[in-house]
C-alpha positions in Angstrom: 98.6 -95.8 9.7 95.5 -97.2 11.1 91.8 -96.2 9.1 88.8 -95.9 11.0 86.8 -99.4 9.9 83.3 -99.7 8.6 80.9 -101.0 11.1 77.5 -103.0 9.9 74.9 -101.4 9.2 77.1 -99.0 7.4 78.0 -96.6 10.4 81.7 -95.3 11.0 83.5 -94.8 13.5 85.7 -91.8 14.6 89.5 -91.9 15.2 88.8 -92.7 18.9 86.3 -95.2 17.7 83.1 -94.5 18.9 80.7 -94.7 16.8 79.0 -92.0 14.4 75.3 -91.9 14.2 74.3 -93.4 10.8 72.9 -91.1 8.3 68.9 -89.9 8.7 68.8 -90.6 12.6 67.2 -88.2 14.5 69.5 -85.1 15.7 70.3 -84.6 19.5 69.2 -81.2 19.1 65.7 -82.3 18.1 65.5 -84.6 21.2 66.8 -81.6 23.4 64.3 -79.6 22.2 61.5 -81.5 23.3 62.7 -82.3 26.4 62.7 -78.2 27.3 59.4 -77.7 26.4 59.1 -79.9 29.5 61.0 -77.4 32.1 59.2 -75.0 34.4 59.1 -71.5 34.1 60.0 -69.0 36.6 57.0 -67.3 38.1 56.7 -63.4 37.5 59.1 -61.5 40.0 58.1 -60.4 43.4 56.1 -56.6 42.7 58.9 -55.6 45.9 61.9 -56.9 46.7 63.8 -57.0 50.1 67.5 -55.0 49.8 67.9 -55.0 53.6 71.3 -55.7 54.6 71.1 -59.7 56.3 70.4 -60.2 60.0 70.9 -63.8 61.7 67.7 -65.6 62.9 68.5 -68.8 63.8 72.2 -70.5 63.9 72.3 -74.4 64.3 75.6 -76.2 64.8 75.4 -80.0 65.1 77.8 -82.9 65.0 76.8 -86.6 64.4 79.8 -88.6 65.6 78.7 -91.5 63.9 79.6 -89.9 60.5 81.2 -87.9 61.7 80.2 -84.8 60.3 79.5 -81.5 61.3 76.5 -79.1 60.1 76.3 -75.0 60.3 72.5 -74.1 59.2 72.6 -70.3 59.1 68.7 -69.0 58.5 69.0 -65.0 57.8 66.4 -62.2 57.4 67.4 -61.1 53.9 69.5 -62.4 51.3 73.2 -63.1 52.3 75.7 -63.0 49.5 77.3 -65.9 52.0 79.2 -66.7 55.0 82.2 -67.9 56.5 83.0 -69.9 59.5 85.9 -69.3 61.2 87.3 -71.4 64.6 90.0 -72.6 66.8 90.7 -73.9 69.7 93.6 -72.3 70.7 93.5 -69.0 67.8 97.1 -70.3 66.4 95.1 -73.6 64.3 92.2 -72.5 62.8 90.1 -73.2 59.9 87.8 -70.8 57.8 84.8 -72.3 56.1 82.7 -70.8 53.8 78.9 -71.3 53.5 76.4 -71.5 50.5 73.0 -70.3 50.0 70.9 -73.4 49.4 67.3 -71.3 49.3 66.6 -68.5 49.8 63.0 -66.4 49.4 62.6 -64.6 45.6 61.5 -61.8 47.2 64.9 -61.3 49.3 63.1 -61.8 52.5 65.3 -64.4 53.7 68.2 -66.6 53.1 69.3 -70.2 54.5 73.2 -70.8 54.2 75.0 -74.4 55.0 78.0 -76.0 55.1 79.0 -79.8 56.1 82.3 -80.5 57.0 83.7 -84.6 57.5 85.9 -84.7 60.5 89.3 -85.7 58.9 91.0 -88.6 60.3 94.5 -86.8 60.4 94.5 -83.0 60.5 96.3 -82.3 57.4 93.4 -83.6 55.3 91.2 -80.9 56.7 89.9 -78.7 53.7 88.1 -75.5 53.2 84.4 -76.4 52.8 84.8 -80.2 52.9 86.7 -81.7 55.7 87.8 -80.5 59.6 90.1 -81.3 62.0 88.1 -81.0 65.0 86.4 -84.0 65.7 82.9 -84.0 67.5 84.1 -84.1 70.9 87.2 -81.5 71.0 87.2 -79.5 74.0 87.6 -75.5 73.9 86.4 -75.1 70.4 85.1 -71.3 69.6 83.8 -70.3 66.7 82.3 -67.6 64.5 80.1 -67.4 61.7 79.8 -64.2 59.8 77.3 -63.3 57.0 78.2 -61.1 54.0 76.0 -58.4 52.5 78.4 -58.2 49.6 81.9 -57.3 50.1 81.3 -56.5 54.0 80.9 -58.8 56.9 77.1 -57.8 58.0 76.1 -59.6 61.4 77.9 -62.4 63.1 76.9 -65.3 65.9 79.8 -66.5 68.2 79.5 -70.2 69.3 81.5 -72.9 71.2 83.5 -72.3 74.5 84.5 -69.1 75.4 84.1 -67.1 71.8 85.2 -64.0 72.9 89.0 -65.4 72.4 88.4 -64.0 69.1 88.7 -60.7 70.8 92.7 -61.9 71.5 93.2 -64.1 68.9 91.8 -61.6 66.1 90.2 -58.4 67.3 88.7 -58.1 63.4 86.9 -61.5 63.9 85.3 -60.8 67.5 81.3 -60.7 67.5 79.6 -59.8 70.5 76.6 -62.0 69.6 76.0 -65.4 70.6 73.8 -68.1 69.6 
């Protein structure tokens, strides 16, 4: 059976043998403490607050082919509870994507969502919210982007060549609007 050994100093060591803190040192507790002293408060709450169901501004879809990387930039009025991206090229291969909220106003005036996706070298890497299949350049890609005001889609841009596929490739997907 092997016993933890004595260390100089007169510090032991646990079973996995990492040292234990010798006796009197400071506790991490202590230190933690004064490091949250250091943390910003939140400012007082907006007097109103914005509960309007979230309308797209702006929609920005960009692809650097160096990367190569894709970028969705939703900008709502209103707070989104999210988003998801959904395209194909041909509505039998498609990919859904879901988008974060990476600020958004306190007051619930507005919301920004994003997602970047890596174009996958082979197409069954592609992952939801990380990695794609299409690669900058693919030709007949439609898309749609739909924002969430909790359990229901909200408002919705269409995007790419010919969106209104969606209409025949899923009728539930279709959006009229386009970017």
């Amino acid at each position: 059976m092997l016993t933890p050994r004595r260390r100089r100093g007169g510090a032991s060591c646990n079973r996995g043998g990492v040292p234990l803190r010798p006796r009197g040192s400071r506790s991490y507790a202590t230190i933690l403490v004064a490091f949250s002293a250091c943390v910003p408060r939140p400012t007082d709450p907006p007097e109103t607050l914005d509960t309007a169901a979230p309308v797209i501004d702006a929609l920005e879809v960009t692809c650097d082919g160096d990367a190569p990387r894709w970028t969705f930039d939703v900008r709502t009025q209103g707070w989104a509870t999210g988003a998801v991206l959904d395209w194909s090229v041909d509505g039998v291969y498609r990919e859904r994507h879901t988008l974060a909220s990476v600020s958004a106003a306190q007051d619930g005036s507005t919301d920004r969502l994003v997602v970047a996706l890596d174009v996958a070298a082979d197409w069954r890497d592609a992952a939801p919210g990380a990695r794609t299949a299409f690669p900058c350049d693919q030709p007949g890609l439609a898309g749609v982007i739909h924002v969430r005001d909790g359990d229901r889609f909200a408002d919705c841009r269409a995007f790419g060549d010919a969106p209104e596929r969606w209409v025949q490739w899923d009728p539930e997907l279709a959006c009229d609007a386009t970017r």
